[in-house]
C-alpha positions in Angstrom: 32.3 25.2 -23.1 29.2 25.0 -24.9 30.6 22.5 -27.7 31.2 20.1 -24.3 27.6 20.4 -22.9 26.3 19.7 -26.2 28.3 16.8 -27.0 28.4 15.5 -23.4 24.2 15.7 -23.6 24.9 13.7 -26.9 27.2 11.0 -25.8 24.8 10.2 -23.1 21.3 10.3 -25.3 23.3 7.9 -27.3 24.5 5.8 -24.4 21.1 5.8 -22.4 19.2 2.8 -23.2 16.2 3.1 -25.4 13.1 1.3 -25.1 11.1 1.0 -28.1 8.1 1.7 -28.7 6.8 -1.8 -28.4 8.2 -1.5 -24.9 6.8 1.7 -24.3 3.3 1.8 -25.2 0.3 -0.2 -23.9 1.1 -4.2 -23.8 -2.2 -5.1 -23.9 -3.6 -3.9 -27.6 -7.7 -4.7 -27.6 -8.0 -4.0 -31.8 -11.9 -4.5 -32.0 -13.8 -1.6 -30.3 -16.7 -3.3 -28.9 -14.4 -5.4 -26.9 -12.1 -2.6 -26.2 -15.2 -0.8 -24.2 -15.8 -4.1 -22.5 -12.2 -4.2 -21.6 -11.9 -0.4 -20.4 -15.1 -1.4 -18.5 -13.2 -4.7 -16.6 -10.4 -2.3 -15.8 -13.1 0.7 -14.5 -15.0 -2.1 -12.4 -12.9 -4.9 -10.9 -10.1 -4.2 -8.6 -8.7 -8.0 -10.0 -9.3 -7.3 -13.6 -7.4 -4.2 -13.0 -4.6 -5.7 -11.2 -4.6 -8.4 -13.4 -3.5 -5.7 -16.7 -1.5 -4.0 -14.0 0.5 -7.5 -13.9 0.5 -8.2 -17.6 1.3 -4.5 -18.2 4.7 -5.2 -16.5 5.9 -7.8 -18.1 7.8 -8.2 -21.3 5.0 -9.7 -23.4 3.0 -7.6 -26.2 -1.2 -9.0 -26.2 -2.8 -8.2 -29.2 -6.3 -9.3 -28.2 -9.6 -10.0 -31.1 -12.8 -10.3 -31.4 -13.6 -13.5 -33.3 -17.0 -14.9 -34.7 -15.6 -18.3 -35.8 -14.2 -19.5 -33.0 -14.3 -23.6 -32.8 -17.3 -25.2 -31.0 -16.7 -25.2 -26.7 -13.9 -22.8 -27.0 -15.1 -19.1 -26.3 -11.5 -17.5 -26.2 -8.0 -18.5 -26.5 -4.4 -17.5 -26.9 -1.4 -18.0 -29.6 2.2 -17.7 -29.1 3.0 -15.2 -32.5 6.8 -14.7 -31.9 9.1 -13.1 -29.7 11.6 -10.6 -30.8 14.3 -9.2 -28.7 12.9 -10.9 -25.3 9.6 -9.7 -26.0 6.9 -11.9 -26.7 3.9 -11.4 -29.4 0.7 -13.4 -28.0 -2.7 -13.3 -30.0 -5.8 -13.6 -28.1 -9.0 -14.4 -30.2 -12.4 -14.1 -27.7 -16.0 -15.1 -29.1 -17.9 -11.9 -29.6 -20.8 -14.0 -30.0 -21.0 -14.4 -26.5 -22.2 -12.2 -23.5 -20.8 -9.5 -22.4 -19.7 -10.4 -19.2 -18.6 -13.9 -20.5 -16.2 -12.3 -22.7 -14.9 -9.9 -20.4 -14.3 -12.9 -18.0 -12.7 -15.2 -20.9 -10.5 -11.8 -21.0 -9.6 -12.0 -18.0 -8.8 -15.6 -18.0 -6.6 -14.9 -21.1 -4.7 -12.5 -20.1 -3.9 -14.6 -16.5 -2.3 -17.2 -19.4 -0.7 -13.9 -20.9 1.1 -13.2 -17.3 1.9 -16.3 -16.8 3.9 -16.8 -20.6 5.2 -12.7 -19.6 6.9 -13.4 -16.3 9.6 -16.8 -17.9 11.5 -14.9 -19.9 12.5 -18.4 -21.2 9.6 -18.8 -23.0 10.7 -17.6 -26.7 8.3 -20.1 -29.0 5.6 -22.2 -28.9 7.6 -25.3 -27.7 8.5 -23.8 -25.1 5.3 -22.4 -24.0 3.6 -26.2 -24.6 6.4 -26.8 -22.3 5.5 -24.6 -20.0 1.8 -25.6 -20.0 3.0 -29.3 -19.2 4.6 -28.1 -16.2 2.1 -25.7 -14.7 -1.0 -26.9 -16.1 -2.9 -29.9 -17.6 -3.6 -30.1 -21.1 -7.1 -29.2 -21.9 -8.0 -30.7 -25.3 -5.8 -32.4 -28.2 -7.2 -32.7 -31.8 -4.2 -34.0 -33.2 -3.6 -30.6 -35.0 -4.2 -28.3 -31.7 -3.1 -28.9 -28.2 -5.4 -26.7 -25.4 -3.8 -26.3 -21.5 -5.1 -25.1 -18.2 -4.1 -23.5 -15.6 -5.3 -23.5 -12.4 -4.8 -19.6 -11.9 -6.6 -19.1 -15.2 -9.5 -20.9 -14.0 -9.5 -19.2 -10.6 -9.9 -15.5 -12.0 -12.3 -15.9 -14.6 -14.3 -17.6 -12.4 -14.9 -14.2 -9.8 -15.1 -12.1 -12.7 -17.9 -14.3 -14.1 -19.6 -13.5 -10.2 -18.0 -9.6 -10.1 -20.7 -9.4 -13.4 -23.3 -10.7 -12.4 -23.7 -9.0 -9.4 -22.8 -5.7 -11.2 -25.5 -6.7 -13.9 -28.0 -7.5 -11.1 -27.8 -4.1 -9.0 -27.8 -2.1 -12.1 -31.6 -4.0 -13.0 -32.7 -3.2 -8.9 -31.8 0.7 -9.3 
């Protein structure tokens, strides 16, 4: 009787699907820890920032998000398609840590609204598809001939309120 708990229990550990730990941990990865406190702090403060990593947190897409001090001229954050891998997709985001701290949180935020909207089209697999996407959804932003830029205008929308959430956070804190 034993023996057919034990292997019962075994058959089904074996037959239960697995996620792995790419699947399991955190999808949003902040490697630089200045940024990482800025981003805890977005979460902590803003109900939309918050639902916003809620959202992306869902999803099958891994955001491995850096702070960057050579970012091009005008362009204070962006994101790359890296890969995808299984149905998950790798997305780099680079943000200017040159810039405020609010500003970066809000470039964040309007980052990781691109992020969400790459994570919920599963079709989306490389980086002509997400061009593709970006035609569809969007309007292309800049094109140097080497680098094509889009927008969206849900990525516009929630960095702008997260710019105003700041401020307003920054201002009350300088009354007190």
């Amino acid at each position: 009787m034993t023996h057919r708990v034990v292997l019962t229990f075994v058959l089904f550990t074996l037959a239960a699907p697995h996620r792995s730990y790419a699947q399991s941990s955190p999808h949003i990865r902040v490697l630089d820890p200045i940024l990482k406190e800025l981003f805890d702090h977005g979460v902590g403060q803003s109900p939309t920032f918050r639902a916003l990593v809620e959202k992306v947190e869902a999803t099958p897409i891994l955001v491995f998000v850096e702070a960057d001090i050579r970012m091009p001229a005008r362009i204070g954050a962006r994101l790359s398609f890296v890969t995808s891998v299984n149905g998950l997709r790798y997305v780099r985001v680079h943000v200017d840590c040159t810039l405020s701290p609010r500003r970066q949180i809000a470039l964040l935020a309007h980052e990781l609204q691109h992020a969400l909207e790459i994570g919920e089209r599963t079709d989306i697999l490389d980086v002509e598809d997400m061009e593709s996407l970006y035609e569809n959804i969007g309007f292309e932003s800049l094109d140097n001939g080497s680098h094509k830029s889009f927008e969206t205008e849900a990525a516009l929308s929630v960095s702008a309120p997260s710019m105003k959430r700041w401020e307003c956070d920054t201002r009350e804190r300088r009354e007190r």
